[in-house]
C-alpha positions as CSV (number, residue, x, y, z in Angstrom):
1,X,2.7,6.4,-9.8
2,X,4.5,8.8,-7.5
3,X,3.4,12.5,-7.0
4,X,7.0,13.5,-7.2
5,X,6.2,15.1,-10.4
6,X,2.4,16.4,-10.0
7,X,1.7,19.7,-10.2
8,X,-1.3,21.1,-8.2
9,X,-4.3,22.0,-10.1
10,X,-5.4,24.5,-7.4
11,X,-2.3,25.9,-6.1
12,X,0.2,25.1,-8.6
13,X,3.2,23.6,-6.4
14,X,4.1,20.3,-6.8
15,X,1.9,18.1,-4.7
16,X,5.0,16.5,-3.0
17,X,5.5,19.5,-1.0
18,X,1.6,19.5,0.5
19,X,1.1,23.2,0.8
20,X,-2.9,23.4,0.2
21,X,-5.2,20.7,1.6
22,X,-6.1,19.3,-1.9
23,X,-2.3,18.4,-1.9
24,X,-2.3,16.9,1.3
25,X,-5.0,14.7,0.5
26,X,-4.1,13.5,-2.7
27,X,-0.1,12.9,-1.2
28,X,-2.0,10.6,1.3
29,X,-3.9,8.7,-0.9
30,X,-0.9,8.1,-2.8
31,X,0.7,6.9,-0.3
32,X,-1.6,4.1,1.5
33,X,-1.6,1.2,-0.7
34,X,-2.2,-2.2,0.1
35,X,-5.3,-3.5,2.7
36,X,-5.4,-2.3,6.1
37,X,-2.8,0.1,5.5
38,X,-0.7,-3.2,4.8
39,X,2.0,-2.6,1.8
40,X,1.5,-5.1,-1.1
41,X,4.9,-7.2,-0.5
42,X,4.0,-7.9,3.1
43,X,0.4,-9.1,2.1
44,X,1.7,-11.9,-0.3
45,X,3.8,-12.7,2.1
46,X,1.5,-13.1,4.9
47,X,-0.5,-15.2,2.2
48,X,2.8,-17.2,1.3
49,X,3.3,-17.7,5.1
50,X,-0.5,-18.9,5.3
51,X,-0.1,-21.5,2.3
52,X,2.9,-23.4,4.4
53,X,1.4,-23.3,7.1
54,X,-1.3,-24.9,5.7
55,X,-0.1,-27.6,3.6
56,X,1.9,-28.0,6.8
57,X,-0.8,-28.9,9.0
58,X,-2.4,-30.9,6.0
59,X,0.8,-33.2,5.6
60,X,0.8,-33.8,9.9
61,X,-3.0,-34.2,10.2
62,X,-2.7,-37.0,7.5
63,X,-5.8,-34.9,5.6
């Protein structure tokens, strides 16, 4: 969902534009996804990385 088309419920501007702090806030939240601040795409594919890496160390350790 994007706040590109939200209107403000308290000051009636779109909440893009951040002019009260209810705006503000509710921009931010919008905007942090992901863990740690860490977007979505990058955290599969610091899991993706971690999977090699360990079947990697699996197939040279001889587990």
């Amino acid at each position: 969902m994007s706040c590109q088309h939200l209107v403000c419920a308290q000051c009636a501007h779109p909440v893009i534009e951040g002019r009260c702090p209810l705006c503000r806030a509710n921009r931010e939240r919008m905007h942090n996804h992901g863990f740690a601040g860490l977007s979505p795409a990058l955290i599969a594919l610091l899991l993706v990385v971690l999977l090699f890496a360990t079947l990697a160390l699996r197939h040279l350790g001889g587990l």
